[in-house]
C-alpha positions, 0 to 999 in steps of 0.5 A: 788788125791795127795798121799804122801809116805815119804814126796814125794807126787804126784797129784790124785784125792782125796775122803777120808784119808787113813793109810796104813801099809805095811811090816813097810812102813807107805803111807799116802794116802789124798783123796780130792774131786775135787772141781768143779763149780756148774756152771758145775753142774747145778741146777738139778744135784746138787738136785741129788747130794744132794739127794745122800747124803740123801738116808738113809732118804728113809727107813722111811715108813712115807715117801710118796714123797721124796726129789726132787719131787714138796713137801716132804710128809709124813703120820701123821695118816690118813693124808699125808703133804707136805711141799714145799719151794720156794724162790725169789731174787732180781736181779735174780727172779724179779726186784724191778721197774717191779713188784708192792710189792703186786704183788710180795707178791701174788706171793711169796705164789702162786709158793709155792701153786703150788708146792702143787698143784703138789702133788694131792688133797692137801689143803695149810695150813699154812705158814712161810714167811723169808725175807731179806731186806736192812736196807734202804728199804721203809716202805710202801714197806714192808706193801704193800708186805705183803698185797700181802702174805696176799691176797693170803693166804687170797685167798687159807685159808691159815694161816700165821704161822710165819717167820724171817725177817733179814738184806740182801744186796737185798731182798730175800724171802723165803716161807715154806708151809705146806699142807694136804689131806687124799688121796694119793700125785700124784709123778713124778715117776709112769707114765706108758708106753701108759699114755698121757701126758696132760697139762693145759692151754696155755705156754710161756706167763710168759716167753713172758713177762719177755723177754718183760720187758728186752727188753722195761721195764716198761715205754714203751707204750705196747699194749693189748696182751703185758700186758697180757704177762707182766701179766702172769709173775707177776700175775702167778696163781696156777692150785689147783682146777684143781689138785683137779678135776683130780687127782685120775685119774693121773698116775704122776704129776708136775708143770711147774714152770720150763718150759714145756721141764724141766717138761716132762724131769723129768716125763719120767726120774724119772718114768725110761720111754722115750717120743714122743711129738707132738710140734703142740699140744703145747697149745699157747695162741692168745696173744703170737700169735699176739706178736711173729709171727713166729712159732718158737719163740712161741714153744721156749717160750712154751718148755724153757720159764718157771714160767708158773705154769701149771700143766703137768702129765700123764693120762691112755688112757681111762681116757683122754676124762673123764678129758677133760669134768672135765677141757676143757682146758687141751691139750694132747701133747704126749705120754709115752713109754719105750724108755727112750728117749724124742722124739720131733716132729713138723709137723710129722718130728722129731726135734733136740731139745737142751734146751736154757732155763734159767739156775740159774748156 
């Protein structure tokens, strides 16, 4: 903060300007705020900063799901909506030589499904597609990412409602989905003490691929299991079935879009409750097995690899074996507790675990 009294100042932290009056002493008194780096920040705690700034939205009883869950949702009479956006950039999502336009495309409107998809029993409607792209991109680029937006939407009914297409130095594209269901949405913040916590299908695929395609790119000969990895990166698939399936018997629900360890995170501390993970119970697919050998490197992708798209949410004991029957691949790995910490356990031994996952600061 500076003040500054009579012309001679000193350095404060600042937050507002201040006049004050003082036996006919006028301090002129600048409040600044300290400008940091959101690198110092980081991803979800600018969402908390920002959702901060937006409190006073929360008193409207409309509001069902509010900002920093998977989708904001409202009641419109007997209806909820959810709207989610997500967006991809070059250079920093994707690069153009390791994905066809298509696959791009179909997986611009996925990772946007799948946010709907962790909110309950929602059906995707309608979309809006932004894109940015460099005055010298091909055509035949454009039409083939478009098939990809249109095979998926084709896929789910969804309607492409409309959209903006602008310049950019690299392509950006930006999807905003609409959905709507008449049953309740499943939020982050309602896991209760004694609720396992399940997940489906197998992690660290996507994350396996990614770091396959950094390493060789995409001319190298890879063998069966290495596609499969590759393919789960670019070809990723919403779990919206499933969320229909299981949804009335959740406590809490999110996606794994982020990565396994983020998810759990932000299950057990927006519902104000701590965590005991079984890492032995981590489900891991036979084609990350044969890739990376070593135990270690396989439960490094699962927890931090991320764009796995998996759905990750708590189940009261009872139900647990009911949602089995409805989805056999879903693995319980944990526990909720009250400790509001997150314990993490491999062979019976805890484990310090640190995140080493991508950050996008």
């Amino acid at each position: 903060m500076r003040i500054t009294i009579n012309g001679l100042s000193c350095d404060i932290l600042i937050i507002d300007r201040l006049v004050i009056d003082f036996y006919y002493i006028k301090i002129d008194i600048i409040i600044i705020m300290k400008n940091k780096n959101i690198s110092k920040i980081g991803e979800f705690g600018l969402i908390d900063r920002i959702k901060t700034q937006f409190t006073n939205i929360s008193t409207d009883r409309n509001i069902t799901a509010n900002i920093g869950d998977d989708s904001f949702c409202f009641k419109s009479g007997k209806n909820n909506i959810c709207i989610t956006k997500d967006m991809l950039v070059e250079e920093v999502h994707f690069k153009k030589e390791w994905i066809s336009p298509q696959e791009l495309g179909k997986k611009s409107i996925e990772v946007n499904v799948c946010d709907i998809a962790a909110m309950g029993n929602i059906i995707p409607k309608y979309v809006f597609i932004g894109l940015g792209v460099p005055s010298k991109t091909p055509e035949m680029f454009i039409n083939n990412l478009y098939k990809g937006f249109k095979k998926t939407c084709d896929k789910y009914k969804i309607a492409i409602a409309g959209g903006d297409i602008v310049k950019s130095d690299r392509i950006v594209i930006s999807v905003t989905l609409v959905g709507m269901g008449k049953q309740e949405v499943i939020k982050r913040n309602s896991a209760e003490e004694g609720d396992l916590i399940g997940v489906t299908n197998t992690f660290g695929d996507a994350g396996a691929g990614i770091t396959l395609l950094y390493k060789h790119g995409i001319k190298y000969k890879y063998n069966k299991a290495q596609r499969y990895l590759i393919l789960k990166q670019n070809n990723p698939k919403a779990r919206l079935k499933e969320a229909w399936k299981i949804s009335e018997y959740l406590t809490s629900l999110t996606d794994a879009s982020d990565g396994l360890y983020i998810s759990v995170n932000l299950l057990a501390k927006d519902s104000k409750k701590g965590a005991e993970i079984n890492m032995n119970k981590i489900p891991i697919s036979s084609n990350l097995k044969k890739v990376f050998k070593e135990d270690k490197e396989q439960l490094n992708f699962a927890l931090f690899g991320a764009e796995d798209y998996e759905l990750v949410f708590t189940v009261p004991d009872l139900k647990a074996e009911l949602l089995k029957k409805l989805i056999p691949k879903i693995s319980y790995i944990g526990v909720i507790n009250s400790s509001n910490e997150i314990r993490y356990f491999y062979n019976g031994k805890e484990q310090k675990i640190k995140y080493s996952g991508y950050k996008h600061f």
